[in-house]
N, C-alpha and C positions, 0 to 999 in steps of 0.2 A: 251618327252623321256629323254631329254637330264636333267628337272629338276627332272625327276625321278632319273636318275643315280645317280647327285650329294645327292641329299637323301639316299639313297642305301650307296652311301659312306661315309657319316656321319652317317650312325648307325655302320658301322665295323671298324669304327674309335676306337682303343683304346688306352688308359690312357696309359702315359709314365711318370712317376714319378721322377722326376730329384734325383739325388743321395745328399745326406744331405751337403749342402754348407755351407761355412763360414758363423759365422756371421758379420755383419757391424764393431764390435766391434775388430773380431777375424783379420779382415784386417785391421782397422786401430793400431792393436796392431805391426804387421807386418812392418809397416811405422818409420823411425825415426820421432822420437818427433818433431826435429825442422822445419819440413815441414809444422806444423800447425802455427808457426809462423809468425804473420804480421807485416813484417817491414814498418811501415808509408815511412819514408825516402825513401827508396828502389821503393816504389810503385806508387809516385809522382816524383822521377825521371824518370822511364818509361814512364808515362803519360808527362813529358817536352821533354823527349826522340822522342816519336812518330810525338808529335805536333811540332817539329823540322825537322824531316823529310818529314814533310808534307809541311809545309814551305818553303823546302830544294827544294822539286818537282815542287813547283812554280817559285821557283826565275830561275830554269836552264829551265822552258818549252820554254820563249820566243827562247835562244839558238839553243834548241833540234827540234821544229816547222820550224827555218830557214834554219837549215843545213840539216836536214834529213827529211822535207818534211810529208807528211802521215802515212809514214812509222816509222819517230822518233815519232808522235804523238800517234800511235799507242802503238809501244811499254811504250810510256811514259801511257799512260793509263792503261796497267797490271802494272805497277809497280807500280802508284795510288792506283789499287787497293789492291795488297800486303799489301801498309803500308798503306791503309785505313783500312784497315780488323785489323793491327796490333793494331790502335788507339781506334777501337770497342772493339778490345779484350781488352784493359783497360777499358772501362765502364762496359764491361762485367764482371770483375774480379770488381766493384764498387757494380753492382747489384748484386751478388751474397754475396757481403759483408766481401769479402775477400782479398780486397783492404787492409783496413785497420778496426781497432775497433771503429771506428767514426764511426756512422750513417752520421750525419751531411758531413763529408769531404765526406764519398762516394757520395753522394747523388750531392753535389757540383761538385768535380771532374767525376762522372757519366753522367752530364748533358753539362759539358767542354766536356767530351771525344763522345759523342751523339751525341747533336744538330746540329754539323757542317756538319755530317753525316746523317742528316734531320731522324734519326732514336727516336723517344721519349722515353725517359729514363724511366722515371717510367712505361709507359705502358709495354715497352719492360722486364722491371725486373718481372713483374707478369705474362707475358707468359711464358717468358723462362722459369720461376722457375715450371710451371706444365711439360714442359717438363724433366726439372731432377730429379723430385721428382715422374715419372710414366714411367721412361725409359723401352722402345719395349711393354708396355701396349696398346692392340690393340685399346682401346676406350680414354684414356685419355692421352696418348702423343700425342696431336691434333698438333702441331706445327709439326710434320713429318706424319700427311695425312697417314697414312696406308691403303693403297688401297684391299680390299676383292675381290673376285672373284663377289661376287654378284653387288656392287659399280663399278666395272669396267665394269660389260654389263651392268649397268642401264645406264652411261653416254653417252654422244654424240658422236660422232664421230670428232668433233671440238674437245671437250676437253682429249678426248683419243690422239687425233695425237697433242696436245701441249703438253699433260704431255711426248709424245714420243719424242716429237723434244728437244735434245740435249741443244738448245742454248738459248731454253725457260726460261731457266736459268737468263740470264739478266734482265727477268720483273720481277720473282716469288718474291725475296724478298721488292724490289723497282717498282713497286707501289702494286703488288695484297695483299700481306702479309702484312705488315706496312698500307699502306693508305686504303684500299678494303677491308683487314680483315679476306681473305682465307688463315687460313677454321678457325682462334682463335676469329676474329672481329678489328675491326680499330684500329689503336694503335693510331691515329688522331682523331677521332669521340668521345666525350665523353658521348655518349650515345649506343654508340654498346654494342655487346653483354658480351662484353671483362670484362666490369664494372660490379659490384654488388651492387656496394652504392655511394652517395653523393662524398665524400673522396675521391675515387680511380677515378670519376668523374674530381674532379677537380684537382688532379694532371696529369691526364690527358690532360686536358687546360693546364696547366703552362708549360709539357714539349713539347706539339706542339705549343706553343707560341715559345718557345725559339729556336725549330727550323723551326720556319714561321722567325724569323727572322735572324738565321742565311742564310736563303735562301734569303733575302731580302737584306741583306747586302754582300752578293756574287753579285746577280745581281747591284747593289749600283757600286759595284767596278769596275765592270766589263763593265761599261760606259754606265748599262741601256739597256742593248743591249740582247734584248731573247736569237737569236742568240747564241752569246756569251756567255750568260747564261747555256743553252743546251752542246754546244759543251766543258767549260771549268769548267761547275760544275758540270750538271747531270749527261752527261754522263760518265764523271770519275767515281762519284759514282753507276752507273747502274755495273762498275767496280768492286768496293768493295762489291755491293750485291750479286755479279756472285760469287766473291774470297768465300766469306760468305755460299753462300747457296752450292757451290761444295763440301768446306772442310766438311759439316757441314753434308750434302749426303752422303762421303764417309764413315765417321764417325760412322755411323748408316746401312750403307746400304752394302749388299754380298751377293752371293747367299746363303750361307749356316747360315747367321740371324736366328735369334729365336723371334717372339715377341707373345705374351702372352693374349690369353681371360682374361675374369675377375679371375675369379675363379684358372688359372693357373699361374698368376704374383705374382711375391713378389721383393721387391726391390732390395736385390742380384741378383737374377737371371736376374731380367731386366738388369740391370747394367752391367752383362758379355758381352749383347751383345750390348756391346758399341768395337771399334777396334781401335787402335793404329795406324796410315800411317805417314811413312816417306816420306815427300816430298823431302828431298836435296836439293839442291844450297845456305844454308842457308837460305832458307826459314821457317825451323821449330825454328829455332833462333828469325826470323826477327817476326813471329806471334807467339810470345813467349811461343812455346811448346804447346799451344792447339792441333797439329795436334798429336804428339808423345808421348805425353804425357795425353790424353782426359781421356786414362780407370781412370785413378787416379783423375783427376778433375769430372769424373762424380761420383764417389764413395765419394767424402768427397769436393763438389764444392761451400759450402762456409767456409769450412776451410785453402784449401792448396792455397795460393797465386801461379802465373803462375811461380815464379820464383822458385819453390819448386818443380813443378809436375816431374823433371825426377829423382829426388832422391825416390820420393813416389813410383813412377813406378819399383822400383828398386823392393822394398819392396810385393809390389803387386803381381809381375812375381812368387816372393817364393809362396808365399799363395794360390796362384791360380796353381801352377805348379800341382799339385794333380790332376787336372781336366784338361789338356791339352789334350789327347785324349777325351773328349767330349765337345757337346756346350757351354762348362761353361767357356772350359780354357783361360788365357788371348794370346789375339785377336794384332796383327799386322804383318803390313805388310809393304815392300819398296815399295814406290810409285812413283818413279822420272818420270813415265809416267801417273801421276797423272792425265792432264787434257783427256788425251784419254780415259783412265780407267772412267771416270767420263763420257764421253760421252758415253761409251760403254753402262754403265750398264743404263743410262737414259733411253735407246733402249732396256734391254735387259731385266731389274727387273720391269716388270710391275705390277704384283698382288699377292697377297697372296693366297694360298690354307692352308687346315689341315694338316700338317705331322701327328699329333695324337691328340687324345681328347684335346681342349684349347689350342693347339700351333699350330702357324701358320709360313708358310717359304714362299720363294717367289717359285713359279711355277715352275722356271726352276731347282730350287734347289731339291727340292721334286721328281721330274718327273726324272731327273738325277740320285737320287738317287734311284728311283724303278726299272730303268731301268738297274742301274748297279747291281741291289740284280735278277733281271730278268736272266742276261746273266750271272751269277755266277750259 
């Protein structure tokens, strides 16, 4: 009965034809010019910048461990991961190629800013780049898992109540995504599915060498000691993959999302529903505008270096203003209750249903919205 309904509902499903949007060209004309500029200088100072403050976290933990006990270690462990997330976000601004016009320096400084971060640079620049080049595309933005209604009753009952549990968050990017390969393939393995050829093979060796052994020389330091190892390197970084995969969550994810069948994506449109969150306390500073600035790194992300994105954004807000009463318009929101907000919707955005032919929202969005055209 119940697979008959959902059939029944997919034939009265009809086409919603989005209203004629900018082109790529029409917003980057929008943009001042010198936002596409890469300052090399500028860009290798953030990257001495970041790996200073990482530095900076070490030399004050013994201090912070003795006075303040579980508690100071604790907190010293979100603030790991803040400014670990900030040092990814320069290898990520490498792989994207928007570091600087050097291949060569990105690739270098990509794998400085990486391996310490046991994340491998070149595997990592070939996933990400299919997620911003097929943004809310229901089949081929694989790096954000968009879960169907049909995918979400096939699964288990294990893997339903970990994608539901909140703080599942700490494993997903460190170890299942990176080293296990759910759902793009091993960014470690150079023979998963991730590769297509020889080349992308064996750059895949060279950047999980470099961080096999920046793992090796953490434990080296660290007197040899697992222990030690666990509690003063992975787990800090289980830190930055949490910082990672929340910002990266909210980014993408609301009730009211748009993401797109084959046939109804096109790149503008995927790109709207990218959103803008304000974290505060200087945290949108500290992870240098990815959070406030995203709609514009996702629209032109290997052009506008991170130290550009809130002047672009400026530009953007006019272009897009046209479309702010519908799913098109540009998307933010204050978030200084960020990590609640983040736990919430882990609980609360489970699946996608059809709003209309080829578009899909998440359930509660949908259902919310028939029920408020219901009691109207």
């Amino acid at each position: 009965m119940a697979v008959a309904t959902q059939l029944n509902h997919k034939k009265e499903l009809r086409s919603v034809p989005p209203p004629k949007l900018p082109s790529i060209v029409d917003i980057k004309n929008a943009i001042p010019a010198h936002c596409f500029t890469k300052d090399t200088f500028t860009s290798v100072r953030y990257l001495i910048q970041d790996l200073l403050l990482m530095a900076a976290l070490y030399l004050i933990l013994s201090p912070v461990e003795r006075y303040f006990g579980w508690v100071g270690l604790f907190a010293w462990y979100w603030a790991y991961g803040f400014v670990g997330f900030a040092l990814f976000l320069i290898g990520h601004d490498t792989g994207h190629g928007s570091f600087s016009d050097y291949e060569w320096l990105n690739d270098i400084c990509g794998h400085i800013a990486h391996a310490p971060l046991l994340v491998p640079y070149w595997p990592w620049q070939k996933s990400h780049r299919q997620h911003h080049q097929f943004t809310a595309h229901l089949e081929k933005d694989r790096g954000h898992a968009w879960i169907t209604e049909k995918k979400y009753n096939s699964r288990s009952w294990l893997k339903r109540s970990f994608a539901a549990f909140p703080l599942s968050g700490w494993l997903i990017f460190t170890p299942l995504y990176t080293v296990f390969g759910w759902p793009d393939g091993s960014h470690y393995w150079p023979f998963s599915r991730l590769f297509d050829n020889n080349i992308e093979r064996l750059k895949c060796a060279f950047s999980a060498t470099c961080c096999l052994i920046c793992g090796y020389t953490a434990y080296a330091l660290l007197g040899y000691s697992v222990y030690n190892w666990f509690k003063y390197y992975y787990i800090p970084l289980s830190f930055q993959g949490f910082v990672l995969y929340m910002v990266t969550y909210l980014q993408h994810r609301d009730v009211d999302i748009e993401v797109y069948e084959p046939e109804e994506w096109q790149f503008v449109r995927g790109q709207t529903q990218t959103i803008d969150r304000k974290y505060g306390f200087g945290l949108d500073t500290l992870m240098h505008h990815v959070t406030d600035g995203h709609v514009a790194h996702h629209f032109f992300f290997t052009k506008i270096p991170h130290y550009h994105l809130m002047d672009a954004t400026e530009g953007i807000k006019k272009v897009l203003k046209p479309y702010e009463n519908t799913p098109y318009g540009y998307k933010s929101d204050s978030n200084y209750d960020f990590f609640f907000k983040f736990l919430h919707y882990r609980t609360k955005l489970d699946y996608l249903i059809n709003k209309s032919k080829g578009v899909l929202q998440h359930r509660v969005g949908v259902e919310g919205e028939r029920a408020a055209r219901k009691n109207h």
